[in-house]
C-alpha positions in Angstrom: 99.3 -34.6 -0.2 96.0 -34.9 -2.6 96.3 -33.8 -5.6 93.0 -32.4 -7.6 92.1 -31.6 -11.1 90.9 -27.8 -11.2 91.3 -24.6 -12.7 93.7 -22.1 -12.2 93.4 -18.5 -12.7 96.8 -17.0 -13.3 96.7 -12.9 -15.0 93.7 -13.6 -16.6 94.6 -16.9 -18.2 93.1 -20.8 -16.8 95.4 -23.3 -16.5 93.6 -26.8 -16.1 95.6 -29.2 -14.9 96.1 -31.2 -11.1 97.1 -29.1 -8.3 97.4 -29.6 -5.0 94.2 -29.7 -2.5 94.2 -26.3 -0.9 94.7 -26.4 3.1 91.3 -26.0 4.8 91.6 -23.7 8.0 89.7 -22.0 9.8 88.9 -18.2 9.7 89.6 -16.0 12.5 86.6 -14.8 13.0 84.9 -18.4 13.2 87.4 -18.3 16.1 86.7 -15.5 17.4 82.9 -16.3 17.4 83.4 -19.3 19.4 85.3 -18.4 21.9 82.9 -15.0 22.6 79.8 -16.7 22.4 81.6 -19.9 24.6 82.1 -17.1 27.2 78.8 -15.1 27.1 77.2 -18.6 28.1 79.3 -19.6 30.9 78.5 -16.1 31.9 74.6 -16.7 31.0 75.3 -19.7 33.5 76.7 -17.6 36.4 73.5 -14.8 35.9 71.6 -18.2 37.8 73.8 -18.4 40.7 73.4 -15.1 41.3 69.8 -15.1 40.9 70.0 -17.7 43.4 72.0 -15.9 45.5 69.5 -12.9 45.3 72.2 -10.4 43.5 69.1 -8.5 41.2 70.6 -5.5 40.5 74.4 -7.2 39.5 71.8 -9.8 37.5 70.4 -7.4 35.4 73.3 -5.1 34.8 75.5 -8.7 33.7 72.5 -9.7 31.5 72.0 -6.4 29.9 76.0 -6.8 28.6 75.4 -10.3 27.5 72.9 -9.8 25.5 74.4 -7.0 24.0 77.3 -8.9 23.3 75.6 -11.9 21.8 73.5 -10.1 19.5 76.5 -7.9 18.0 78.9 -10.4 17.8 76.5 -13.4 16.2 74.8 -10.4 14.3 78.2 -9.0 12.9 79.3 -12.4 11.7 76.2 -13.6 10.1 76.2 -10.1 8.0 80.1 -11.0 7.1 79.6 -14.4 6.3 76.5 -13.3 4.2 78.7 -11.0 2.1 81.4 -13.4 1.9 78.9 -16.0 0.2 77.5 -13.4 -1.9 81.1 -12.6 -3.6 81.7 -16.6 -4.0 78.4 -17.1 -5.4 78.7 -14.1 -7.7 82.7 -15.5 -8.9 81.0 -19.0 -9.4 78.6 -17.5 -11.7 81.3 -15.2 -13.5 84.0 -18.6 -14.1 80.7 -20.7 -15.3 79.6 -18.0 -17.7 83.6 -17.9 -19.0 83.3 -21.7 -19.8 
C-alpha cells in the first residue's frame, strides 16, 4: 500500500498528514461506453457483409440504429464527463483559494 502526503477534508476542517493512495477504478459508465460502442462496430462490420450480400433495405434500417446509438451514447458521456470536470476544476479552485 502507498502512502501519500495530502489533505483531508473532514466537517469542514484539513487534516494534512500521509494517507493512503486512493484505489483508482474505473467508472461505470467508462464501462458502459466501451462495451456499446465495441458492439455498435462489430455491428458497423456486419452492415458490409450484408451490403455484400445485397440486403439494402436490412442495411439501412441496421445503420440508421447504429448511428443513433453511437451518437447518443458517445454524445451523453462526453456531456457527463464535461460536467464532471467542470465540478473538479471548480473544487480545485475553491481548496487553492482556502490555502
Amino acid at each position: 500500500m502507498k502512502w501519500v502526503k495530502s489533505k483531508v477534508r473532514v466537517n469542514g476542517k484539513i487534516y494534512k498528514g500521509e494517507y493512503p493512495e486512493p484505489k483508482k477504478h474505473i467508472e461505470f459508465s467508462k464501462i458502459a461506453v466501451i462495451i456499446i460502442t465495441a458492439f455498435c462496430m462489430c455491428c458497423i462490420a456486419f452492415n458490409y457483409v450484408l451490403a455484400f450480400l445485397e440486403k439494402t433495405n436490412v442495411n439501412e434500417a441496421v445503420t440508421i440504429a447504429l448511428i443513433t446509438t453511437i451518437l447518443g451514447t458517445v454524445i451523453g458521456y462526453f456531456i457527463k464527463a464535461g460536467k464532471e470536470n467542470l465540478i473538479k476544476i471548480k473544487k480545485s479552485k475553491e481548496e487553492s483559494e482556502e490555502n
